[in-house]
TORFISE-275836 format. One record per residue: residue number from 1; residue in three letters; x, y, z of N, C-alpha, C, O, CB in turn. Coordinates in nm, 2 decimals. Atoms other than C-alpha are relative to their C-alpha. Last residue first. Glycine has a CB too. Layout:
{num NUM residuo Ala n_px X n_py Y n_pz Z ca_px X ca_py Y ca_pz Z c_px X c_py Y c_pz Z o_px X o_py Y o_pz Z cb_px X cb_py Y cb_pz Z}
...
END
This chain:
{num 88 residuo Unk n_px -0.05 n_py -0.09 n_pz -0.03 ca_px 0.18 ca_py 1.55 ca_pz 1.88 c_px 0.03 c_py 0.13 c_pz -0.03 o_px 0.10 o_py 0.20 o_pz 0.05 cb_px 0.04 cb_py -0.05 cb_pz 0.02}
{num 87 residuo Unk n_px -0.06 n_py -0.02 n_pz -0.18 ca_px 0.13 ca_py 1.32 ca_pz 1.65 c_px 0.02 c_py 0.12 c_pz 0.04 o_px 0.07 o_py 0.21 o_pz -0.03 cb_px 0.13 cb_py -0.06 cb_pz 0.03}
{num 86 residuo Unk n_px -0.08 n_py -0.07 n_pz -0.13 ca_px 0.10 ca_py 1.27 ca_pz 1.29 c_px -0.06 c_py 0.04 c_pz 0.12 o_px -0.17 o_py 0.10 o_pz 0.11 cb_px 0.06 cb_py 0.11 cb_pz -0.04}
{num 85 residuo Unk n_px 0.05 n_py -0.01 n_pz -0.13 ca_px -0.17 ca_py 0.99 ca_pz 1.10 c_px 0.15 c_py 0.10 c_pz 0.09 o_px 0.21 o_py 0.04 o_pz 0.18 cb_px -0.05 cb_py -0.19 cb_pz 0.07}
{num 84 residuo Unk n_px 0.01 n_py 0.03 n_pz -0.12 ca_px -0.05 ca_py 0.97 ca_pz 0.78 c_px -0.03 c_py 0.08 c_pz 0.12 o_px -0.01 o_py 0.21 o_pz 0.14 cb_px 0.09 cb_py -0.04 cb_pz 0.01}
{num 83 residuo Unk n_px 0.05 n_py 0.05 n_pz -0.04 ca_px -0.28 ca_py 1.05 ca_pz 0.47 c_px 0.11 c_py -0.10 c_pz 0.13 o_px 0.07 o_py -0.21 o_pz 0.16 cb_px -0.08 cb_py -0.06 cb_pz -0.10}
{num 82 residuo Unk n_px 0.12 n_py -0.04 n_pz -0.01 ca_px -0.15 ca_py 1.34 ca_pz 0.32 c_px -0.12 c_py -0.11 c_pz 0.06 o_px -0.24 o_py -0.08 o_pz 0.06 cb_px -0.02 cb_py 0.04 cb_pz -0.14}
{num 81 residuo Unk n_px -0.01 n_py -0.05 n_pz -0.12 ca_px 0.20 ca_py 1.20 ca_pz 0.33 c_px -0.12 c_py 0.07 c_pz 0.08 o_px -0.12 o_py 0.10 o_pz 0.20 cb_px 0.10 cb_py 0.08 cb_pz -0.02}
{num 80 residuo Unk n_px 0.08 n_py 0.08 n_pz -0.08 ca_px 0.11 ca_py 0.93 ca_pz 0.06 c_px -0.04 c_py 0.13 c_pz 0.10 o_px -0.16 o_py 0.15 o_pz 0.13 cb_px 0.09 cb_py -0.14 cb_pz 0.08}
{num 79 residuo Unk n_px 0.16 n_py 0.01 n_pz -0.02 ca_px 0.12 ca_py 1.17 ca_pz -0.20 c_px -0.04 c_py -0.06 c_pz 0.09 o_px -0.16 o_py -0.06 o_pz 0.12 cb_px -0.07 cb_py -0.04 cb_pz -0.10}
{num 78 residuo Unk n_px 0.07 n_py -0.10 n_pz -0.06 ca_px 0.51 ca_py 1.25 ca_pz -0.12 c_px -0.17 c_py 0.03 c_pz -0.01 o_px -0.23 o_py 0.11 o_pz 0.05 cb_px 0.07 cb_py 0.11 cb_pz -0.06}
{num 77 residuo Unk n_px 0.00 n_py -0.05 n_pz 0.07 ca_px 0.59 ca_py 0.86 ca_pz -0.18 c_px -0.03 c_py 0.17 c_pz 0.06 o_px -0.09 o_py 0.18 o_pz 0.17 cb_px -0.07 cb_py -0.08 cb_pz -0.07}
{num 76 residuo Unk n_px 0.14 n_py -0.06 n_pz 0.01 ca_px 0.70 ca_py 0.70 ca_pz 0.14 c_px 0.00 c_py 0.12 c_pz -0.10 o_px 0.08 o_py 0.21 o_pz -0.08 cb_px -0.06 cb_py 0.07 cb_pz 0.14}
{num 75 residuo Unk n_px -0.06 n_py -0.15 n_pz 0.10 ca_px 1.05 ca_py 0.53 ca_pz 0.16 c_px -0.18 c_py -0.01 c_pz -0.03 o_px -0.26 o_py -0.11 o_pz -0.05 cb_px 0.16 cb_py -0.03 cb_pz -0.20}
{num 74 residuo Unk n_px 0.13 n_py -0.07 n_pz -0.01 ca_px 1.16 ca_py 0.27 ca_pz 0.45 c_px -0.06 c_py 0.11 c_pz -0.11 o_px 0.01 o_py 0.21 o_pz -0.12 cb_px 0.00 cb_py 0.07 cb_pz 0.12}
{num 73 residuo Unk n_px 0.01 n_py -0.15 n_pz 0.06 ca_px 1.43 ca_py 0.06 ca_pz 0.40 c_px -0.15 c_py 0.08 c_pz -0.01 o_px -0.24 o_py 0.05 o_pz -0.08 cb_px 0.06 cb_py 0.00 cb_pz -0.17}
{num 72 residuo Unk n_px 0.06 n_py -0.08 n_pz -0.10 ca_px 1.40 ca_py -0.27 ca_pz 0.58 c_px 0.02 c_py 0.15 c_pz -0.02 o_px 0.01 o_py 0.24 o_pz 0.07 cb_px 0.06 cb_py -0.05 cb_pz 0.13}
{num 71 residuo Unk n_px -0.08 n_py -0.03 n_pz -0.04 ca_px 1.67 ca_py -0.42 ca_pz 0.33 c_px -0.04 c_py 0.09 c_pz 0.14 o_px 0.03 o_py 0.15 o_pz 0.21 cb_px 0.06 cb_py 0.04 cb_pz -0.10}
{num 70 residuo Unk n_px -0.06 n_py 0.14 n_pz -0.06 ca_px 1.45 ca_py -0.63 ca_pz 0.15 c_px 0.09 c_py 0.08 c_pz 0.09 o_px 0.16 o_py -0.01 o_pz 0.13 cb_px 0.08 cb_py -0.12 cb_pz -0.12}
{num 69 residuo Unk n_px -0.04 n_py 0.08 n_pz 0.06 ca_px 1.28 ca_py -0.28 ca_pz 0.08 c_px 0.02 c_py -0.12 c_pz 0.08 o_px -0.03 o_py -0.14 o_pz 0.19 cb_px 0.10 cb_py 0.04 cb_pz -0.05}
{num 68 residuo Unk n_px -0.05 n_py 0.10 n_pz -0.05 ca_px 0.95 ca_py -0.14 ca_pz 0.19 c_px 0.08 c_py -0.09 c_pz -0.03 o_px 0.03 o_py -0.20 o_pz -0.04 cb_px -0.05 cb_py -0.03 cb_pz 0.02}
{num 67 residuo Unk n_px -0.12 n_py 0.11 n_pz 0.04 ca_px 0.80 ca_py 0.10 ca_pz -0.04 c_px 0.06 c_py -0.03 c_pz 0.12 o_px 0.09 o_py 0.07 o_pz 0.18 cb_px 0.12 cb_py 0.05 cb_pz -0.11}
{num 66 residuo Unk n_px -0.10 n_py 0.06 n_pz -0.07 ca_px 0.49 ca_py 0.31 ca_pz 0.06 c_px 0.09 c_py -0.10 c_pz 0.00 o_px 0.05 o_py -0.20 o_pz 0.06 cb_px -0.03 cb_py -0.01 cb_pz 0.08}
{num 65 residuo Unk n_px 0.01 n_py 0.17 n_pz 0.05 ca_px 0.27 ca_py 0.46 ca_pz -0.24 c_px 0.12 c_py 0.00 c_pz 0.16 o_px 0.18 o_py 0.11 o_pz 0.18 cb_px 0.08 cb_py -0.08 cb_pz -0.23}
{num 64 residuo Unk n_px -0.01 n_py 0.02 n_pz -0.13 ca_px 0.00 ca_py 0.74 ca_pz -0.27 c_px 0.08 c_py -0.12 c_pz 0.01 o_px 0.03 o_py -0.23 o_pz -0.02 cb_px -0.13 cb_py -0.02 cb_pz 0.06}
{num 63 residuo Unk n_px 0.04 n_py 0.12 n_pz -0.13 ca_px 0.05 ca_py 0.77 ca_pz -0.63 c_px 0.02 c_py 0.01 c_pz 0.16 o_px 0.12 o_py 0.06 o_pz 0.20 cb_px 0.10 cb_py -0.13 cb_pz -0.01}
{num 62 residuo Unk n_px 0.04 n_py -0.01 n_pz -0.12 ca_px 0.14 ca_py 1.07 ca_pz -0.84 c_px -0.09 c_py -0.08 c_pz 0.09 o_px -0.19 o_py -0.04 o_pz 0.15 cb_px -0.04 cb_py 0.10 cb_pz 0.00}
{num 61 residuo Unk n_px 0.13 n_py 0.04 n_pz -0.01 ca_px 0.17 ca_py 0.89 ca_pz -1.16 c_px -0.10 c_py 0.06 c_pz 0.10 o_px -0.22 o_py 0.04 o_pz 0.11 cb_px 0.00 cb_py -0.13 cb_pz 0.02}
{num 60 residuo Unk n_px 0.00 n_py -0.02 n_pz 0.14 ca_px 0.55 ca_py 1.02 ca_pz -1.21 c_px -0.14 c_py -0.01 c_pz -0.07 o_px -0.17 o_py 0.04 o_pz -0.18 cb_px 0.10 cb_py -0.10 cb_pz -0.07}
{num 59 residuo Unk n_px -0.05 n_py -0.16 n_pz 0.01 ca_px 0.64 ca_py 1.04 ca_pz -0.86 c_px -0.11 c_py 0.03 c_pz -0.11 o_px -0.20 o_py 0.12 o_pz -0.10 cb_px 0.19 cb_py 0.02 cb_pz -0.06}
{num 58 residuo Unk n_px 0.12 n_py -0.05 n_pz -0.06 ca_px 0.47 ca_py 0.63 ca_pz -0.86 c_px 0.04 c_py 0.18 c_pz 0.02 o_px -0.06 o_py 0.24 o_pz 0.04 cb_px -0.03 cb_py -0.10 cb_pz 0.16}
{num 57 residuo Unk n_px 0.13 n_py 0.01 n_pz 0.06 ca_px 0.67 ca_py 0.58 ca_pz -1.16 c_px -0.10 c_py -0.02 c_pz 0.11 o_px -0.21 o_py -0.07 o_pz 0.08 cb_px 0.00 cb_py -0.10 cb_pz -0.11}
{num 56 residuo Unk n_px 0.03 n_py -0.13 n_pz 0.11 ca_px 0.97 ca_py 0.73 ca_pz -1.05 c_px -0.09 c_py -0.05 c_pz -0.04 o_px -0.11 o_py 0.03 o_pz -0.13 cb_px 0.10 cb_py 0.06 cb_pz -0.11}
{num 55 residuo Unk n_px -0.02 n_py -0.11 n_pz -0.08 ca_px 0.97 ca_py 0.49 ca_pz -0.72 c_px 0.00 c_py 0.12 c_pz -0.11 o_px -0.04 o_py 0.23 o_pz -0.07 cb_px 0.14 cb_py -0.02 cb_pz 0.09}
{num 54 residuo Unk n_px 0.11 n_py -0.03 n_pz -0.11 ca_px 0.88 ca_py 0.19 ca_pz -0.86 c_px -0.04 c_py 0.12 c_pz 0.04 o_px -0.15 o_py 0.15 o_pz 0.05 cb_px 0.02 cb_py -0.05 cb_pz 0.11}
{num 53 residuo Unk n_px 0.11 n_py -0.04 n_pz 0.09 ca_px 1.19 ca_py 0.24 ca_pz -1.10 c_px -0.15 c_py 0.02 c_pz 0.06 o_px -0.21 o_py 0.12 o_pz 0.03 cb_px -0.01 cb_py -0.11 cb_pz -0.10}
{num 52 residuo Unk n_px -0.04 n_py -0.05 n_pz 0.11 ca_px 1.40 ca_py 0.25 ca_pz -0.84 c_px -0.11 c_py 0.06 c_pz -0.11 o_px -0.17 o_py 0.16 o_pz -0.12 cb_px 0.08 cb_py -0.09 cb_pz -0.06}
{num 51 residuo Unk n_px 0.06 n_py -0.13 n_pz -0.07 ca_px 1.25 ca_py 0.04 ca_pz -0.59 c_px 0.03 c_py 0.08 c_pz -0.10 o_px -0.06 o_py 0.07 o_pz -0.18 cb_px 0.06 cb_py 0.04 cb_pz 0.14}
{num 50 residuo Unk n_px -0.11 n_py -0.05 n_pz -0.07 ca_px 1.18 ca_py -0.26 ca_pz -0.81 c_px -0.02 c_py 0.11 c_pz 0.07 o_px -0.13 o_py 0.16 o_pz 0.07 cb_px 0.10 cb_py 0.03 cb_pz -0.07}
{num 49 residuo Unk n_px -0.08 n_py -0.07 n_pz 0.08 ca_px 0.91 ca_py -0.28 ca_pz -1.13 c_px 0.17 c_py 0.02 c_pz 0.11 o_px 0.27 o_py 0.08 o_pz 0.07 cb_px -0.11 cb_py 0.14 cb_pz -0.04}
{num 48 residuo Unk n_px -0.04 n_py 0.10 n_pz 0.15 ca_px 0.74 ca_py -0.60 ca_pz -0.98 c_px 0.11 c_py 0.11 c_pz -0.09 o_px 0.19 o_py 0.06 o_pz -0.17 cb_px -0.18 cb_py -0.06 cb_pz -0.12}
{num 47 residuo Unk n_px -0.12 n_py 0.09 n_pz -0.02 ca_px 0.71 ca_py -0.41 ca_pz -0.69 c_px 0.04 c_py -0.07 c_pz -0.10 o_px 0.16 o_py -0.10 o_pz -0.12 cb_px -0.02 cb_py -0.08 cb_pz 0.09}
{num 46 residuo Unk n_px -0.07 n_py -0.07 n_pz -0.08 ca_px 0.54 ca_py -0.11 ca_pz -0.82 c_px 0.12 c_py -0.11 c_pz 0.01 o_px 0.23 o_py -0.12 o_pz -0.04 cb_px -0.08 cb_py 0.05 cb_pz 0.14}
{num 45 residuo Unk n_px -0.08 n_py -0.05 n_pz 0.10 ca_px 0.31 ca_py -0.34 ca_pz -1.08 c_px 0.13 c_py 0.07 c_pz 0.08 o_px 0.23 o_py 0.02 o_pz 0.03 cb_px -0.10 cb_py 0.11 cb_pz -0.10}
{num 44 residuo Unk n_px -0.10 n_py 0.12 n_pz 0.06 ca_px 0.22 ca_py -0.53 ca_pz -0.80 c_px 0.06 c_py 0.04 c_pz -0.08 o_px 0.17 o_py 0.00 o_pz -0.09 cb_px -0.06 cb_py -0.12 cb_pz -0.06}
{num 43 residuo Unk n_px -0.07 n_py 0.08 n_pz -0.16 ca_px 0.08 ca_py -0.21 ca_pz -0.54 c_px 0.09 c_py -0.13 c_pz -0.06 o_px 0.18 o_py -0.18 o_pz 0.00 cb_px -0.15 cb_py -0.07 cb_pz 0.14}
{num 42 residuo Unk n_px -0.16 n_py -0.07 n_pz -0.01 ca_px -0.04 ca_py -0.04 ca_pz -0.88 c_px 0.06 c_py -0.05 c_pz 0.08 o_px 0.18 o_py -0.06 o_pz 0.03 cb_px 0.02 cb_py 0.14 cb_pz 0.04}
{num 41 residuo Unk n_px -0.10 n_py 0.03 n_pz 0.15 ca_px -0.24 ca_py -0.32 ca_pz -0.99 c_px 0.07 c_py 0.08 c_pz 0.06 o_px 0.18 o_py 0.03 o_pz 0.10 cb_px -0.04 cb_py 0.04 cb_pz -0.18}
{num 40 residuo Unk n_px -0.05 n_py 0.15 n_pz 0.03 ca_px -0.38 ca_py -0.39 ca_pz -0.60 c_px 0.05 c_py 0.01 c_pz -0.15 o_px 0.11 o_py -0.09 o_pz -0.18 cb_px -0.14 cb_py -0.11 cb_pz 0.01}
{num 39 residuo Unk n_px -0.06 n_py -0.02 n_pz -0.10 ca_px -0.46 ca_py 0.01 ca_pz -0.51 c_px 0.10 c_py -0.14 c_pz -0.02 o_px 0.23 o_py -0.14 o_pz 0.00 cb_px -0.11 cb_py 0.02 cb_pz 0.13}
{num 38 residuo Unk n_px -0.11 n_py -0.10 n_pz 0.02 ca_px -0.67 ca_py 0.01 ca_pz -0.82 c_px 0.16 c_py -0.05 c_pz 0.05 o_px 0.26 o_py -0.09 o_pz -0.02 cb_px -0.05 cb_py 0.13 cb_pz 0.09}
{num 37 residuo Unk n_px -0.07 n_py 0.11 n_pz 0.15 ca_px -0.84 ca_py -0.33 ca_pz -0.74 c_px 0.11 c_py 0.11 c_pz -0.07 o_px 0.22 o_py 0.07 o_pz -0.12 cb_px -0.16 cb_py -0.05 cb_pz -0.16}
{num 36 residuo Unk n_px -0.09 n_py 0.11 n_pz 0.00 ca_px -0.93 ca_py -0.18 ca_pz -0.40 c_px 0.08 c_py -0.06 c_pz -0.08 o_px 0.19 o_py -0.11 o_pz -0.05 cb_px -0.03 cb_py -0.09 cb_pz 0.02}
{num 35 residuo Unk n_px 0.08 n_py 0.14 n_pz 0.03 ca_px -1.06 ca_py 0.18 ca_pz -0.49 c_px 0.10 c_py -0.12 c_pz 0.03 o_px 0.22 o_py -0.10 o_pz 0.01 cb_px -0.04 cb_py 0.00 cb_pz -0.17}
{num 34 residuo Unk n_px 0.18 n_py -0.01 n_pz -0.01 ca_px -1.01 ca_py 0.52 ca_pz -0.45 c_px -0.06 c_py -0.18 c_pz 0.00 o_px -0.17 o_py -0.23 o_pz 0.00 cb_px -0.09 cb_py 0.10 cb_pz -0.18}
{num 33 residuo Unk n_px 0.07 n_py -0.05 n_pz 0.13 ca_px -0.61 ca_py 0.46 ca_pz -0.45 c_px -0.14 c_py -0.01 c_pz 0.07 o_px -0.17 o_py -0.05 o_pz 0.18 cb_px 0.02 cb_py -0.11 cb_pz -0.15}
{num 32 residuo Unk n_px 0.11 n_py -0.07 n_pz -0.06 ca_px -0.36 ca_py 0.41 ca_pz -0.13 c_px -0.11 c_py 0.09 c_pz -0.11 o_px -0.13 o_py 0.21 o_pz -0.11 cb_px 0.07 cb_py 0.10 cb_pz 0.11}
{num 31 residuo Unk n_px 0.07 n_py -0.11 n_pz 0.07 ca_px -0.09 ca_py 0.18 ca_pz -0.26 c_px -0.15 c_py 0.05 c_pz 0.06 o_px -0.24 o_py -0.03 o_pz 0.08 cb_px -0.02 cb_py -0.05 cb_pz -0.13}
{num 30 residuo Unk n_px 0.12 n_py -0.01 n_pz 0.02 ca_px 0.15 ca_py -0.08 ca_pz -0.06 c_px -0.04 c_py 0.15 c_pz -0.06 o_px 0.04 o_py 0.25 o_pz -0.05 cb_px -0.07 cb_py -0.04 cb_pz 0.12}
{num 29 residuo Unk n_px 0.04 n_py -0.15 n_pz 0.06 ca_px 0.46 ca_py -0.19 ca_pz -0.19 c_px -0.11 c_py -0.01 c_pz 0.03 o_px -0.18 o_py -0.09 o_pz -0.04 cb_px 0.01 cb_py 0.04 cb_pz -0.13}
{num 28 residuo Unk n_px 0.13 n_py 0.00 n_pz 0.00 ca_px 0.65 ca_py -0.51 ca_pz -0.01 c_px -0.06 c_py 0.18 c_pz -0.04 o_px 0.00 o_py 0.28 o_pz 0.00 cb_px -0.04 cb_py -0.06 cb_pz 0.15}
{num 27 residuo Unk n_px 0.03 n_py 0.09 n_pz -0.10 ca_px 0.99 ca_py -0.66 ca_pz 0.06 c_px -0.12 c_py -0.01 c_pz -0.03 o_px -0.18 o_py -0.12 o_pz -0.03 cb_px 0.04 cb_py 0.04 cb_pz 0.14}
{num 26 residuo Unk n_px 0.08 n_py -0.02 n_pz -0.10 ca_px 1.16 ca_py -0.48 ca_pz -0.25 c_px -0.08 c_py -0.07 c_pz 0.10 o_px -0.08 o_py -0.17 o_pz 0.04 cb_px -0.06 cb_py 0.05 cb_pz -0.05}
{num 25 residuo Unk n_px -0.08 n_py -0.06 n_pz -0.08 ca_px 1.47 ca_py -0.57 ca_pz -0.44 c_px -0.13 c_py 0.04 c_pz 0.09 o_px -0.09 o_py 0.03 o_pz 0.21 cb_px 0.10 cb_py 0.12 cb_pz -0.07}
{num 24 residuo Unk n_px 0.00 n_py -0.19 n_pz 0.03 ca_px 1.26 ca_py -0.73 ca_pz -0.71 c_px 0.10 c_py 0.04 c_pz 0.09 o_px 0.19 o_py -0.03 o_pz 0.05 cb_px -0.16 cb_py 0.11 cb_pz 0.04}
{num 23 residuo Unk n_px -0.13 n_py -0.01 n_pz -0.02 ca_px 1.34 ca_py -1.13 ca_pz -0.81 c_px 0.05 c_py 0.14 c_pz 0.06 o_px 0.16 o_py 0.19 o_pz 0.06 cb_px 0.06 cb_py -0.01 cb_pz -0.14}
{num 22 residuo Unk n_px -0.08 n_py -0.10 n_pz 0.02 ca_px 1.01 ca_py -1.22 ca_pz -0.93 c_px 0.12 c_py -0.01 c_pz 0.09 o_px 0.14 o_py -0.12 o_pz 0.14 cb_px -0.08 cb_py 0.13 cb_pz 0.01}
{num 21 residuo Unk n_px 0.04 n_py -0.04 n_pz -0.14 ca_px 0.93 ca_py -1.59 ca_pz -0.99 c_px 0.06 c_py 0.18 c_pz 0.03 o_px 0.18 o_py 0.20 o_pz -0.01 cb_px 0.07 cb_py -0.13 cb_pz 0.13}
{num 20 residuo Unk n_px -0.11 n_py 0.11 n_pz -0.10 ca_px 1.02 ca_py -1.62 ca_pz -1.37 c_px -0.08 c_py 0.11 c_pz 0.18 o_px -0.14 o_py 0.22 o_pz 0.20 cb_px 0.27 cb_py 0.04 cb_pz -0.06}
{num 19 residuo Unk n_px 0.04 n_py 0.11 n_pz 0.04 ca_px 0.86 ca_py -1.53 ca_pz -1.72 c_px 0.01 c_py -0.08 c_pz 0.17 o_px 0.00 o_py -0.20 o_pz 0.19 cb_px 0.09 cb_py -0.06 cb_pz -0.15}
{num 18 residuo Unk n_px -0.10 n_py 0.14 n_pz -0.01 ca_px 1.13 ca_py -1.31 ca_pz -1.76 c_px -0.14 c_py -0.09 c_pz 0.02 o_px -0.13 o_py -0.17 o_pz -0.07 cb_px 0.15 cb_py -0.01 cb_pz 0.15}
{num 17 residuo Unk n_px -0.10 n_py -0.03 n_pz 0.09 ca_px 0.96 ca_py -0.95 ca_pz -1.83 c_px 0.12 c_py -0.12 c_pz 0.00 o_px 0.24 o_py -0.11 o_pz -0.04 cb_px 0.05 cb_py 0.16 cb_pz 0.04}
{num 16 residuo Unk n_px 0.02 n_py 0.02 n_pz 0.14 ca_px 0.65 ca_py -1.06 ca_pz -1.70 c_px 0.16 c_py 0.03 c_pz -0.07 o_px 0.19 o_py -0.03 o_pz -0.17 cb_px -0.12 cb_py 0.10 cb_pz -0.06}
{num 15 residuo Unk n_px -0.02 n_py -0.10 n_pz 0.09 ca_px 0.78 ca_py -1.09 ca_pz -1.35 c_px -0.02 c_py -0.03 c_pz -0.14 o_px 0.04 o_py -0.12 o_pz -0.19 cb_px 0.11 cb_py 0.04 cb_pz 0.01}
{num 14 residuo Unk n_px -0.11 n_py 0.05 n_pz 0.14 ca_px 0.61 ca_py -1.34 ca_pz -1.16 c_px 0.01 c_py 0.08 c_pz -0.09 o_px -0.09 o_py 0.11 o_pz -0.16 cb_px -0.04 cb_py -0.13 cb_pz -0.08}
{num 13 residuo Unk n_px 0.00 n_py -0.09 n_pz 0.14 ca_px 0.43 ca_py -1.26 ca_pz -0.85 c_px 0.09 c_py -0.07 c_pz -0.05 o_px 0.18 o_py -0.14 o_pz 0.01 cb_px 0.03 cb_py 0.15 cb_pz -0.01}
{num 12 residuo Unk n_px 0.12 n_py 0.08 n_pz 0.02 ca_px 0.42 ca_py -1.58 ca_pz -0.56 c_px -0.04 c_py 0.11 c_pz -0.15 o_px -0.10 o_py 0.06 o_pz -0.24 cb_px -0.13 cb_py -0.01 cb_pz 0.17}
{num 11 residuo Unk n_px 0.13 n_py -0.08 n_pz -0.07 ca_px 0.79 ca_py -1.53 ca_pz -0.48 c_px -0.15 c_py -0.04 c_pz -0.10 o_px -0.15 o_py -0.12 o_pz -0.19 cb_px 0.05 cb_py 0.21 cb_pz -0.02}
{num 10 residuo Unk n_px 0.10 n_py -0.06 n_pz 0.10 ca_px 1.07 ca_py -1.75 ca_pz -0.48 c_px -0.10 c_py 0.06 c_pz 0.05 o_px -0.15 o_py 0.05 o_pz 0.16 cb_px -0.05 cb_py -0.08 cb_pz -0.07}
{num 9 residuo Unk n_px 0.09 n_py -0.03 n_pz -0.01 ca_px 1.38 ca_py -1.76 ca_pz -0.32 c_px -0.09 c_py 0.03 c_pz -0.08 o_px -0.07 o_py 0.13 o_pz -0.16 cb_px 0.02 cb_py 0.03 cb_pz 0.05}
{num 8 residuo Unk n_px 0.07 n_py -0.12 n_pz 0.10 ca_px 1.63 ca_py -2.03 ca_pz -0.43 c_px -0.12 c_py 0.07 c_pz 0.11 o_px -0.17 o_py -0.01 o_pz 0.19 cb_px -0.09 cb_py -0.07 cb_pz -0.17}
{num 7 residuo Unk n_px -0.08 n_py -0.14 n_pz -0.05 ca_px 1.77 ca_py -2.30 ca_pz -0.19 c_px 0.01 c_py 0.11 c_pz -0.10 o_px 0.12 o_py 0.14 o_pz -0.14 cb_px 0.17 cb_py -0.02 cb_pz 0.04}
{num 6 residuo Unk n_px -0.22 n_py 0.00 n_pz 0.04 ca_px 1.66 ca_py -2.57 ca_pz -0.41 c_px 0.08 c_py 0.11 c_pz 0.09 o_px 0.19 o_py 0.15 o_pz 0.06 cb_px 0.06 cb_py 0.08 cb_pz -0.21}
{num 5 residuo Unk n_px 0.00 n_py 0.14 n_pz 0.10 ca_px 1.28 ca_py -2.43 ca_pz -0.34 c_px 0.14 c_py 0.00 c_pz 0.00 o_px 0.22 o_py 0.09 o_pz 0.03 cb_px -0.07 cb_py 0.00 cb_pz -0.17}
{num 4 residuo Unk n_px -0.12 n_py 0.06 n_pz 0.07 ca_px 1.25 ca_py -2.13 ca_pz -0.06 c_px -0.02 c_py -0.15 c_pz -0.06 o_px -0.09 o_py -0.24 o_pz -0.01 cb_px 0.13 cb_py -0.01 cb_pz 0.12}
{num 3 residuo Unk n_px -0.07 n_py 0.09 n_pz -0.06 ca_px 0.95 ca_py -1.92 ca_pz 0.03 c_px 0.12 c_py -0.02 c_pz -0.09 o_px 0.16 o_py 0.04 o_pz -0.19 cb_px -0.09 cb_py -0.11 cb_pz 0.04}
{num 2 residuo Unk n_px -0.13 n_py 0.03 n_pz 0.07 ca_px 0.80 ca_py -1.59 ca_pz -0.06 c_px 0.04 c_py -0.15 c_pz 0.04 o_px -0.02 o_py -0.15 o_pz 0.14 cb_px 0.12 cb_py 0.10 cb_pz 0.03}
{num 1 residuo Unk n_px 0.00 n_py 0.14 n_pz -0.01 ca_px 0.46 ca_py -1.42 ca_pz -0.01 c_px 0.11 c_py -0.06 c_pz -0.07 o_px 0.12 o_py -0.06 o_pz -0.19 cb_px -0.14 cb_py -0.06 cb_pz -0.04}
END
């Protein structure tokens, strides 16, 4: 959830580490945990951390996680892979 103020984009998280609308490089992080509220801290904490870091700390937590940058980059943790649906 993002829109524009002043010609700024803002987003509806706010990074603790500024205090400020976040800023991440990512479009969207979802998480595939036992539980909703799980699935929802890691899925904000992820983006709020970037892809980068996002990305070694779901490795590093072994998360089910799928990142989605601003850049339409596609990147699936190796725990997700156990829960897509292949084909053929």
């Amino acid at each position: 959830k993002h829109w524009k103020k002043n010609g700024e984009t803002k987003h509806h998280l706010i990074d603790p580490a500024t205090g400020q609308s976040s800023q991440s490089d990512l479009a969207s992080v979802t998480v595939v945990a036992p539980d909703a509220m799980t699935a929802d801290v890691w899925a904000k904490s992820l983006f709020l951390s970037g892809k980068k870091k996002g990305l070694e700390q779901a490795k590093k937590m072994h998360l089910a996680a799928l990142f989605i940058t601003k850049t339409d980059e596609v990147i699936a943790s190796k725990h997700l892979l156990p829960y897509v649906w292949k084909t053929g």
